[in-house]
C-alpha positions as CSV (number, residue, x, y, z in Angstrom):
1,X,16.7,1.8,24.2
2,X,15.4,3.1,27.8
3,X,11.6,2.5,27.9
4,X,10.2,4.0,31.5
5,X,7.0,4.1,32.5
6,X,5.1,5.4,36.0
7,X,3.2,2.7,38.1
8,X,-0.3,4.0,36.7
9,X,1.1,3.6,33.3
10,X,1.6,-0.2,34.3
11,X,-1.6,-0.7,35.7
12,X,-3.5,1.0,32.4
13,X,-1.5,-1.4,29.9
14,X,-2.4,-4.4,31.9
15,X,-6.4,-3.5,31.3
16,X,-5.6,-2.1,27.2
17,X,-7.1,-3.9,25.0
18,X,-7.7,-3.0,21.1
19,X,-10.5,-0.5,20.7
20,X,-10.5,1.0,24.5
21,X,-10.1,4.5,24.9
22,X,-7.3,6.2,26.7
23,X,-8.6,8.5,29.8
24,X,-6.3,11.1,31.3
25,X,-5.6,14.6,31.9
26,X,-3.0,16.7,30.1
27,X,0.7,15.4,30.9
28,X,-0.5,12.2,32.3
29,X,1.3,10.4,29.8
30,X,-1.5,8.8,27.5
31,X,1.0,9.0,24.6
32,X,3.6,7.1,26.0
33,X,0.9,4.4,27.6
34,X,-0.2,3.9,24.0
35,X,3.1,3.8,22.5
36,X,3.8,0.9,24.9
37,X,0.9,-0.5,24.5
38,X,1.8,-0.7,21.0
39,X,5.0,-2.0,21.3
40,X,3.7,-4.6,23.3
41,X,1.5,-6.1,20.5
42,X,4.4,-6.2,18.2
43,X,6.2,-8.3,20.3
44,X,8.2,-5.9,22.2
45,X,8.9,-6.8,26.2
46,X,9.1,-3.8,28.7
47,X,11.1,-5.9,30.8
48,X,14.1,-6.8,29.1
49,X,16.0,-4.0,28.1
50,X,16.3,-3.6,24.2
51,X,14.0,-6.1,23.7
52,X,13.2,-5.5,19.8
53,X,9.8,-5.5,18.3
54,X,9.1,-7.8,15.3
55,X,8.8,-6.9,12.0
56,X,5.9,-3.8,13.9
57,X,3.0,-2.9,11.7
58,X,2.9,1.2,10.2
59,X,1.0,3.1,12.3
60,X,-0.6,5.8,12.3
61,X,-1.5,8.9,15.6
62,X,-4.0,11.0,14.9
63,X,-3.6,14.1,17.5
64,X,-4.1,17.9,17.6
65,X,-2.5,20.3,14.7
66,X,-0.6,21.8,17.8
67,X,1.1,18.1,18.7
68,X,1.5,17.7,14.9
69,X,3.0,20.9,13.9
70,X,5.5,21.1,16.9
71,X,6.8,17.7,16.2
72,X,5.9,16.6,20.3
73,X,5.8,13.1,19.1
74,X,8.8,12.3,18.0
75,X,10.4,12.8,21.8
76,X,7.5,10.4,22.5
77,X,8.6,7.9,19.3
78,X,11.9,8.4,20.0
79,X,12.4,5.6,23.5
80,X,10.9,3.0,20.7
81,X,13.2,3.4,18.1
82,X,10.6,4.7,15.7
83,X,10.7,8.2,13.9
84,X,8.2,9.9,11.1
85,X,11.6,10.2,9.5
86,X,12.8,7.0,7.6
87,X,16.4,7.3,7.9
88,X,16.2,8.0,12.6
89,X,13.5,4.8,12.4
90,X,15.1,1.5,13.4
91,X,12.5,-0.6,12.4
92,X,11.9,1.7,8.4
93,X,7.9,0.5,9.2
94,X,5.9,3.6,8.2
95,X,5.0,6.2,11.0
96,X,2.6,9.0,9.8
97,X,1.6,11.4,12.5
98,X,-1.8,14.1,11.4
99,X,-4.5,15.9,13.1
100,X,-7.4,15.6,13.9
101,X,-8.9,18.1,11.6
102,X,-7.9,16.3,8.2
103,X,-8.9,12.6,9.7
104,X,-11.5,12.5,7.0
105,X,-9.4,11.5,4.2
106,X,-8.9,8.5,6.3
107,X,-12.5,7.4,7.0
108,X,-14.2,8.2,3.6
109,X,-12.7,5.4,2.0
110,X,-13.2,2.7,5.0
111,X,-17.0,4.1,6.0
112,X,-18.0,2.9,2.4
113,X,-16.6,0.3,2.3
114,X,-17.8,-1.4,5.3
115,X,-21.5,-0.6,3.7
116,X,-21.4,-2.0,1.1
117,X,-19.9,-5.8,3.1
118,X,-22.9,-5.0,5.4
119,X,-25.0,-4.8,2.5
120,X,-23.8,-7.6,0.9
121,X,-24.1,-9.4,4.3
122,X,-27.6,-7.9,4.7
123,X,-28.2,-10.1,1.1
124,X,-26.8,-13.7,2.4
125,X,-23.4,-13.5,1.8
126,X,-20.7,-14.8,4.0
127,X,-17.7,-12.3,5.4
128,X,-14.7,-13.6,6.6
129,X,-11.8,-11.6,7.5
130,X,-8.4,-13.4,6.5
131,X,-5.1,-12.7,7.8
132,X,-2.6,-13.0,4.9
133,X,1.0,-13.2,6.1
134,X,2.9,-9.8,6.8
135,X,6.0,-10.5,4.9
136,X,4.3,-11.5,1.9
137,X,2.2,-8.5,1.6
138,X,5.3,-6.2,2.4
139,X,6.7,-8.5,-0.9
140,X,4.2,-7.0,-3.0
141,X,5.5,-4.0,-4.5
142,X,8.8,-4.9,-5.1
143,X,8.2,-8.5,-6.0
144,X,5.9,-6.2,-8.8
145,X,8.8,-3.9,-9.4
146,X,11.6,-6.1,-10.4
147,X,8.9,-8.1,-12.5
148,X,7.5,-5.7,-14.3
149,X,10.6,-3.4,-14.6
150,X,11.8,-6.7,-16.1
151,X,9.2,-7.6,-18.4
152,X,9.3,-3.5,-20.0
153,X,12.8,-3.8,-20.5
154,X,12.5,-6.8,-22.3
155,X,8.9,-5.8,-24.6
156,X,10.4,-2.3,-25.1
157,X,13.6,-3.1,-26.5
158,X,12.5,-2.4,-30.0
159,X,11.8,1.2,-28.6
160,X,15.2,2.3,-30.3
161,X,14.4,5.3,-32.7
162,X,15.6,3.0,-35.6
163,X,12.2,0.8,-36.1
164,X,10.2,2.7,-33.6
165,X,10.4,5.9,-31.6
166,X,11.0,9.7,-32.5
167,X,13.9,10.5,-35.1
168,X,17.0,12.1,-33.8
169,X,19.8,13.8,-35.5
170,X,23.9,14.9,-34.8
171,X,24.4,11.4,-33.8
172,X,27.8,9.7,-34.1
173,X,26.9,6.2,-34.6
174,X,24.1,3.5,-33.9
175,X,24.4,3.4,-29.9
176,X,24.5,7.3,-30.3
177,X,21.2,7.2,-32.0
178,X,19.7,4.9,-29.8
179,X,20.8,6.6,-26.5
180,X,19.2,9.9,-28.0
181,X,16.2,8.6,-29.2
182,X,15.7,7.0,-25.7
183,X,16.6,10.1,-23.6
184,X,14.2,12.3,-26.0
185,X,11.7,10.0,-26.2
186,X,11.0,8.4,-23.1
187,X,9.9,10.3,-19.2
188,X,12.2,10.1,-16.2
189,X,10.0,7.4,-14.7
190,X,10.0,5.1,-17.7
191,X,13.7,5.4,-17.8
192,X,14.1,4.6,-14.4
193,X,12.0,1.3,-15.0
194,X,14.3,0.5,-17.9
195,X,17.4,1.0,-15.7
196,X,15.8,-1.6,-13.3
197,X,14.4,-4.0,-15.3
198,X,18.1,-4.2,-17.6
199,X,20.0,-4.2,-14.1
200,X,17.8,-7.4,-12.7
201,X,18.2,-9.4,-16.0
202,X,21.9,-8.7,-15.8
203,X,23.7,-12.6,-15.4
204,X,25.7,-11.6,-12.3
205,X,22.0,-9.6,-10.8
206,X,19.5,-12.5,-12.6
207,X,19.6,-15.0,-8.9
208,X,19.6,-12.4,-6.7
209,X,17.1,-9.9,-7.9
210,X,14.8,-12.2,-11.1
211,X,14.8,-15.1,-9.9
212,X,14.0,-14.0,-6.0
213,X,11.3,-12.2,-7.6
214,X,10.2,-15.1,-9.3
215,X,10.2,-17.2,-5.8
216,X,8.6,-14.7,-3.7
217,X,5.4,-14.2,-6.6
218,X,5.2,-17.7,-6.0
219,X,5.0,-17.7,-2.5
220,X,2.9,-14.8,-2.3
221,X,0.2,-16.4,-5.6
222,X,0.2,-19.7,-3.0
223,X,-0.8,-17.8,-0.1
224,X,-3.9,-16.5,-2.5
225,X,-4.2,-19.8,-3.3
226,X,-4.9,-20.9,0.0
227,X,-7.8,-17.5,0.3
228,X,-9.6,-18.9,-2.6
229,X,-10.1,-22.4,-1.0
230,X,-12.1,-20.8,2.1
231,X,-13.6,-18.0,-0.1
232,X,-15.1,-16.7,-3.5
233,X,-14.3,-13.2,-4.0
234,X,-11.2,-11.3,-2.3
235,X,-12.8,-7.9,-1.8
236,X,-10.7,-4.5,-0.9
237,X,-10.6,-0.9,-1.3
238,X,-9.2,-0.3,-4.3
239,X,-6.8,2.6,-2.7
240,X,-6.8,4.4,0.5
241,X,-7.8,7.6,-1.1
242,X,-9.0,9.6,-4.0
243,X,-6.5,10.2,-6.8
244,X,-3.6,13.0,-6.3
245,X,-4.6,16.0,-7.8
246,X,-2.9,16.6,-11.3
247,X,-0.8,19.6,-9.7
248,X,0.5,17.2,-7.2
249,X,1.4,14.4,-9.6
250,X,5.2,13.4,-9.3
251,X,7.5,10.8,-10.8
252,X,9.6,10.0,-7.3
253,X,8.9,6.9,-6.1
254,X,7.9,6.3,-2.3
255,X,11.1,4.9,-0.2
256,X,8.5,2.9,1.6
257,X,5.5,1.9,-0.3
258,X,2.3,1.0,1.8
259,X,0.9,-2.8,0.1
260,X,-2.7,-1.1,0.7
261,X,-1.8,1.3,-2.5
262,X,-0.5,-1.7,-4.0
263,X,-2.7,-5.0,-3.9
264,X,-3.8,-5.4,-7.1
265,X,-0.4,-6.7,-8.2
266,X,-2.0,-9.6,-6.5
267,X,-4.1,-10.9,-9.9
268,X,-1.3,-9.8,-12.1
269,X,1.0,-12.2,-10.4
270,X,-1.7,-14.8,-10.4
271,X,-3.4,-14.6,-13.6
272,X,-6.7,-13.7,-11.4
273,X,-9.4,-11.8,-13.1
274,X,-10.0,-8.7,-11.3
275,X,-12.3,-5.6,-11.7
276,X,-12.6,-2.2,-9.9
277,X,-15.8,-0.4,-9.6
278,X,-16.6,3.0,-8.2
279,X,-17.0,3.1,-4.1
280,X,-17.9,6.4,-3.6
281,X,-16.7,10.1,-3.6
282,X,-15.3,12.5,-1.9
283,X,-14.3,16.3,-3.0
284,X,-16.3,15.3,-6.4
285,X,-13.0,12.5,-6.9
286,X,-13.7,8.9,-7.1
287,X,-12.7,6.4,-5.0
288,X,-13.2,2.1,-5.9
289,X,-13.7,-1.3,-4.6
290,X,-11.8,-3.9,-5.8
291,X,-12.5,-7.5,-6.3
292,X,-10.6,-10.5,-7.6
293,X,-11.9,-14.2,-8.1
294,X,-9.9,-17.7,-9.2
295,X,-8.8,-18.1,-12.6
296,X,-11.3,-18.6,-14.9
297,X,-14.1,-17.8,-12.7
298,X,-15.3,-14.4,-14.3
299,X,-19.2,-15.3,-14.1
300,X,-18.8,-15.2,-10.5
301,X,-16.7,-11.8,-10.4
302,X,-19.4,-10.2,-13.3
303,X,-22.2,-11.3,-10.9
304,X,-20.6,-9.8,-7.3
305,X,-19.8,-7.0,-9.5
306,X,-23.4,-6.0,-10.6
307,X,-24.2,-6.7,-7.1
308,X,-22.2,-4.0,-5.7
309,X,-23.0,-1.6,-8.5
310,X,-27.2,-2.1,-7.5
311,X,-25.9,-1.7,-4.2
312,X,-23.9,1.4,-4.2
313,X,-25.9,2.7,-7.4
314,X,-22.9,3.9,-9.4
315,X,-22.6,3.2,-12.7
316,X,-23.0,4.8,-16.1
317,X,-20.8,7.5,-14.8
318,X,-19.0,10.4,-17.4
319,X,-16.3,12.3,-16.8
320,X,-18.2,15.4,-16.1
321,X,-21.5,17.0,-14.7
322,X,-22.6,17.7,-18.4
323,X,-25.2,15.2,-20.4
324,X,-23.8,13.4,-23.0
């Protein structure tokens, strides 16, 4: 890894900070300054060669359609080790590179949310920011995974076509029928979760997959634990964006799930109660807010709850324009 960079590059990283803004004309090399800086604040060092980041956070360029389209960036990436593509990035964070026409999809989301905390600051309550660790967020979704995958495999084993489940015929014997039944009655994505969940609660996988699972939920419901003790409510966007379009809708699984699509596995690991609400819209789609309390504590969540709902005056919504 050769990272080079012109004395006025220098100079502009030693004044960066987060939140500045960039100045330069066209092939002053503002892309690689902000790489750098980048790499910098995840621990990287200009001056030792190959000096690896550590454990770098996804991020995200937003640039002109031109910059995008051509692929300009990745010659820029590339002296970092990083790539859009998962399989030429060292580090596998994620890297997502748009323009700046379709930055929208990114801001809808975040603008409401931030009015509502205002609001709700505006009313007397307190906001605190909390920095929960990276590794354990990254733990989420497959801590969730191997769980869940576990816990189908396990609830669902009375699926077989015999008791339950569609009838099948030109079967040889009982494993036949059960196979059938199974492959007939059940969608590639359920399968897949039943190939998972069996292959974790295998003896020779139970240590290694299960029972990791088991220890990093633990970890992960402590560090929650420790949240509640400086604060009432854990409040977040319930997703970064409106629902996929039906057309769009696909059973493959993302090779590198982001933990802001998956948070909410945080009260199913901890028995946390835990209610989304509508946030806002955008394209006539909904979009939520998310909030989560300690066990046994629903009054509270109920009573934030209606509070955002005065505040953001959703509620008593139907699936369509038409009066019902």
């Amino acid at each position: 890894m050769s990272i080079s960079l012109y004395d006025h590059q220098r100079s502009a990283l030693e004044k960066m900070k987060n939140g500045c803004i960039l100045c330069g004309g066209v092939g002053s090399g503002k892309s690689r300054t902000a790489l750098a800086y980048y790499y910098l604040q995840q621990g990287g060092n200009l001056d030792i060669p190959d000096a690896p980041m550590k454990n770098p956070l996804d991020i995200y360029i937003i640039t002109t359609a031109r910059k995008r389209d051509t692929c300009e960036w990745e010659d820029e990436l590339a002296p970092f080790l990083l790539s859009t593509h998962e399989d030429c990035n060292y580090y596998k964070n994620k890297v997502v590179i748009d323009s700046w026409n379709n930055i929208g999809k990114y801001k809808d989301v975040k603008n409401s949310f931030f009015k509502v905390l205002e609001e709700l600051k505006k009313q007397g309550h307190e906001i605190i920011a909390y920095d929960f660790p990276q590794d354990l967020l990254n733990a989420i979704y497959p801590t969730y995974m191997v769980l869940s995958c576990a816990e189908a495999t396990s609830n669902n084993a009375n699926l077989d076509g015999i008791r339950f489940g569609p009838n099948v015929e030109n079967v040889k014997d009982y494993e036949d029928y059960i196979m059938k039944a199974r492959t007939a009655g059940f969608s590639d994505m359920i399968k897949r979760r039943f190939i998972i969940g069996s292959f974790s609660l295998l003896a020779e996988n139970q240590d290694e997959l299960f029972r990791n699972a088991q220890r990093a939920r633990r970890l992960i419901v402590n560090e929650l634990n420790k949240f509640f003790e400086v604060a009432d409510h854990l409040v977040l966007p319930a997703s970064p964006s409106v629902a996929p379009l039906i057309s769009s809708v696909t059973t493959t699984w993302s090779k590198k799930p982001d933990f802001v699509d998956n948070h909410m596995a945080l009260a199913n690991f901890s028995g946390s109660p835990s209610i989304t609400l509508p946030l806002g819209f955008k394209n006539d789609l909904p979009f939520g807010i998310n909030i989560t309390t300690r066990p046994f504590e629903e009054k509270k969540l109920f009573d934030i709850a209606l509070n955002i709902e005065e505040i953001t005056k959703l509620k008593d919504l139907v699936a369509n324009k038409e009066e019902k």
